[in-house]
Backbone as CSV, one residue per row, in Angstrom:
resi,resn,N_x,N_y,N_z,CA_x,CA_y,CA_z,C_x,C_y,C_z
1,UNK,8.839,14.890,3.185,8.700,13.702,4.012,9.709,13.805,5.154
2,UNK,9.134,13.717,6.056,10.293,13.756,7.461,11.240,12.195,7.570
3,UNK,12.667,13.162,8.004,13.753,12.289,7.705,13.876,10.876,8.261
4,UNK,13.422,10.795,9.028,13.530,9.458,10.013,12.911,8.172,9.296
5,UNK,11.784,8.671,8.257,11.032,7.507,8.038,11.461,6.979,6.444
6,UNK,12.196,5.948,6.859,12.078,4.883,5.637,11.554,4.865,4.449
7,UNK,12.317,5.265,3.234,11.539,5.801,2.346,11.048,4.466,1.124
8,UNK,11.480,2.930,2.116,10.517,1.769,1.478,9.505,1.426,2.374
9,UNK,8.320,1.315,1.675,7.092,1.050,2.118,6.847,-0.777,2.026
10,UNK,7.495,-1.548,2.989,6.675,-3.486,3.229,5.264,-2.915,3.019
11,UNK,4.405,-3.265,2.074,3.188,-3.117,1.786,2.144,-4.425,1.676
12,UNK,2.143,-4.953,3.069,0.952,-6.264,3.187,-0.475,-5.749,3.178
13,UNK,-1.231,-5.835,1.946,-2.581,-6.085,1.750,-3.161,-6.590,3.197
14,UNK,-3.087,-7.599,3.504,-3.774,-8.613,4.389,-3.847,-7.640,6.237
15,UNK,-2.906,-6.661,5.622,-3.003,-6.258,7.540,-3.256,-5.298,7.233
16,UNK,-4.337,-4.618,6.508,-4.970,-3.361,6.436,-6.329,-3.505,7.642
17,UNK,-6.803,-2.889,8.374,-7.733,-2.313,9.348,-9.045,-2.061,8.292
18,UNK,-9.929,-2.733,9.158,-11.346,-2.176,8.122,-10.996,-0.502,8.184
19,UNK,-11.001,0.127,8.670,-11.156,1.642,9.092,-9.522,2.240,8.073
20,UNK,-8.880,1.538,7.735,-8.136,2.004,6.335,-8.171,1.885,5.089
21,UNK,-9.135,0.410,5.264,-9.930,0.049,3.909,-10.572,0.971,3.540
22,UNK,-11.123,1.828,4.715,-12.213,2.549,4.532,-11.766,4.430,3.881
23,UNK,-11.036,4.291,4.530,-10.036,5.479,4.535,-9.470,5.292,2.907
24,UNK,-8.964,4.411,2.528,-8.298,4.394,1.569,-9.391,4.934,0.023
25,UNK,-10.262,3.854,0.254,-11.637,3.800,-0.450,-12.464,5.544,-0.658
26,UNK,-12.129,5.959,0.921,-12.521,7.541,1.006,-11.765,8.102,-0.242
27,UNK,-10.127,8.253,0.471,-9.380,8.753,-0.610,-9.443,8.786,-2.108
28,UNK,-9.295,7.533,-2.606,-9.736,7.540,-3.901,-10.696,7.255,-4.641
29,UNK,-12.176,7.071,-3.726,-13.553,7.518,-4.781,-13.969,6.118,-5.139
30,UNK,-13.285,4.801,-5.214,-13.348,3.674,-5.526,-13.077,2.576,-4.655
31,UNK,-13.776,1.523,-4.757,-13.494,0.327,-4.218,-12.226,-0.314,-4.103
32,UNK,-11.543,-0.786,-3.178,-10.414,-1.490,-2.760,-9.754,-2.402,-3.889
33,UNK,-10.644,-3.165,-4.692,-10.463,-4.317,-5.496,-10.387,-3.791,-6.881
34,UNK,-10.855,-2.844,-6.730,-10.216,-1.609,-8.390,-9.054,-1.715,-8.764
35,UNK,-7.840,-1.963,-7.508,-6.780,-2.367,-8.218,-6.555,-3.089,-8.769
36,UNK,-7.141,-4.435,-9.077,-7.074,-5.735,-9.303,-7.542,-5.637,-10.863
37,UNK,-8.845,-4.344,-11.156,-9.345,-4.268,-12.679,-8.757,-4.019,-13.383
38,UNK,-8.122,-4.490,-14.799,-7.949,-4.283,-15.820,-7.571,-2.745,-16.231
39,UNK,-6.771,-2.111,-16.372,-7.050,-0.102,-16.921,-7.235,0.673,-15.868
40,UNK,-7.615,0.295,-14.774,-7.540,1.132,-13.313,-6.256,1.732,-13.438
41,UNK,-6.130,2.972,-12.976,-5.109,3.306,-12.657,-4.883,3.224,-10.867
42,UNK,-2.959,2.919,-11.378,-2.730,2.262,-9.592,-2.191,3.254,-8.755
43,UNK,-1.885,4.322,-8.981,-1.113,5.638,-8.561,-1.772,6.130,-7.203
44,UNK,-3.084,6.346,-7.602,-4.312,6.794,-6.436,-4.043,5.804,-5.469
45,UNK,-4.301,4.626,-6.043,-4.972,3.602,-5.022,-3.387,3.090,-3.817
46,UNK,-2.917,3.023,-4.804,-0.908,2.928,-3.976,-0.746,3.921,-3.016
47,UNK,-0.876,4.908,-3.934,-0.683,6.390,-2.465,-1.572,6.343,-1.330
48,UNK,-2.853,6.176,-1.486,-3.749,5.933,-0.282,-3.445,5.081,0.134
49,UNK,-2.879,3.911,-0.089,-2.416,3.023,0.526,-1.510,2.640,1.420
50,UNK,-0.476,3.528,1.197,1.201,3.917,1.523,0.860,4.641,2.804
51,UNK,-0.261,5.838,2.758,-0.397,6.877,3.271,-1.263,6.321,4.686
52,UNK,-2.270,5.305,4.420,-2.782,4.648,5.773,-1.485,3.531,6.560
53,UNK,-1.119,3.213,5.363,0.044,2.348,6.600,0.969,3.211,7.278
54,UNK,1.475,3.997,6.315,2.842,4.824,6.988,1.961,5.419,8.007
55,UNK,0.979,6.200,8.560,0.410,6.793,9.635,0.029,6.443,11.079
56,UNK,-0.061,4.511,10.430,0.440,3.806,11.899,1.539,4.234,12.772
57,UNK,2.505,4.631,12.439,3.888,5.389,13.053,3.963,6.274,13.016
58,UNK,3.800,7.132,12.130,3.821,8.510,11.751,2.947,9.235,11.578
59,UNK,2.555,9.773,12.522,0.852,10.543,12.136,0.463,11.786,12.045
60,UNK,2.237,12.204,11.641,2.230,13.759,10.789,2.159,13.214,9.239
61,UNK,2.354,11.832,9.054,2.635,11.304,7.314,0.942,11.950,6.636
62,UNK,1.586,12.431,5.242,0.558,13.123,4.498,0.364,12.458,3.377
63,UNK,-0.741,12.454,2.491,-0.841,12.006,1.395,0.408,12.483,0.688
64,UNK,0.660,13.398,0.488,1.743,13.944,-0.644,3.413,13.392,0.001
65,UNK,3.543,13.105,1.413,4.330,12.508,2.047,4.659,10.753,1.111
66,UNK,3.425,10.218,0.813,3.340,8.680,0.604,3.673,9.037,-1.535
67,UNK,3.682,10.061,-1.597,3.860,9.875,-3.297,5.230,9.665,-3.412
68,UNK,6.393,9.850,-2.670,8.011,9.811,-2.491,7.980,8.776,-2.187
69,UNK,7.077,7.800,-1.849,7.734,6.230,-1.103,7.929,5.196,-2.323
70,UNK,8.926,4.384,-2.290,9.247,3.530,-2.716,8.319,2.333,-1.868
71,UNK,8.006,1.118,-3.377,6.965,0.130,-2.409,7.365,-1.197,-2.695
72,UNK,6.912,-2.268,-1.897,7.896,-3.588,-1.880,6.541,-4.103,-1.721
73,UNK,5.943,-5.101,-2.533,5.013,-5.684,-2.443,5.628,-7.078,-1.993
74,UNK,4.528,-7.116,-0.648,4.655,-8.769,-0.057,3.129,-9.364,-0.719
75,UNK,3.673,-10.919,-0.752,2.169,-11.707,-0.885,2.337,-12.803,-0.179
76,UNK,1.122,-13.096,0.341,1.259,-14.192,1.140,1.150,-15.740,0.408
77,UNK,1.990,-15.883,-0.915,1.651,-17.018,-1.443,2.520,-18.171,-1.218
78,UNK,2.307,-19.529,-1.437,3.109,-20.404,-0.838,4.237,-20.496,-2.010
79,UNK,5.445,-21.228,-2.369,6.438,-21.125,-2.952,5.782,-22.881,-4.058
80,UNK,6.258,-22.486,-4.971,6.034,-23.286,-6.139,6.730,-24.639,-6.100
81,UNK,6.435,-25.421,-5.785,7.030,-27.106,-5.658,7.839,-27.431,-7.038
82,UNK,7.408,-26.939,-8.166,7.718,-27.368,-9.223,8.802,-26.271,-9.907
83,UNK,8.713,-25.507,-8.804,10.240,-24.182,-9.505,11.444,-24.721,-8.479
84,UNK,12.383,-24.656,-9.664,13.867,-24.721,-9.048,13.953,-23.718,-8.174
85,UNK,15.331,-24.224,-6.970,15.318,-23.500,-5.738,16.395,-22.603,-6.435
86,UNK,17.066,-21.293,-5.413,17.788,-20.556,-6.667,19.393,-20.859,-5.176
């Protein structure tokens, strides 16, 4: 993996490009929402995942580039009214 690039991946679902959905979906043989099933394995679907975002910037980044990334899942959910603040 070339040195410059950040080896944590901000990983927002929501700002994927149809055309990486698509890409991603290429990559691993399965539908987008496979991650979401039960026994899927998430390894494939993470790396293709890693591997279309990181290429926005980096567009020497390789699949085998995105298996070294560390990943930080964002969600866009609102914060719980009924949980203590910390």
């Amino acid at each position: 993996m070339p040195t410059e690039i950040n080896s944590v991946l901000d990983l927002k679902l929501e700002s994927l490009t149809i055309n990486e959905i698509d890409a991603i979906e290429e990559i691993t043989g399965q539908p987008l929402d496979a991650l979401k099933k039960p026994g899927t394995k998430r390894g494939p679907m993470l790396r293709a995942m890693a591997y279309v975002v990181m290429k926005r910037k980096h567009p020497d980044f390789s699949v085998e580039d995105a298996g070294n990334l560390q990943l930080k899942f964002s969600t866009a959910s609102t914060a719980d009214p009924t949980e203590p603040s910390a």
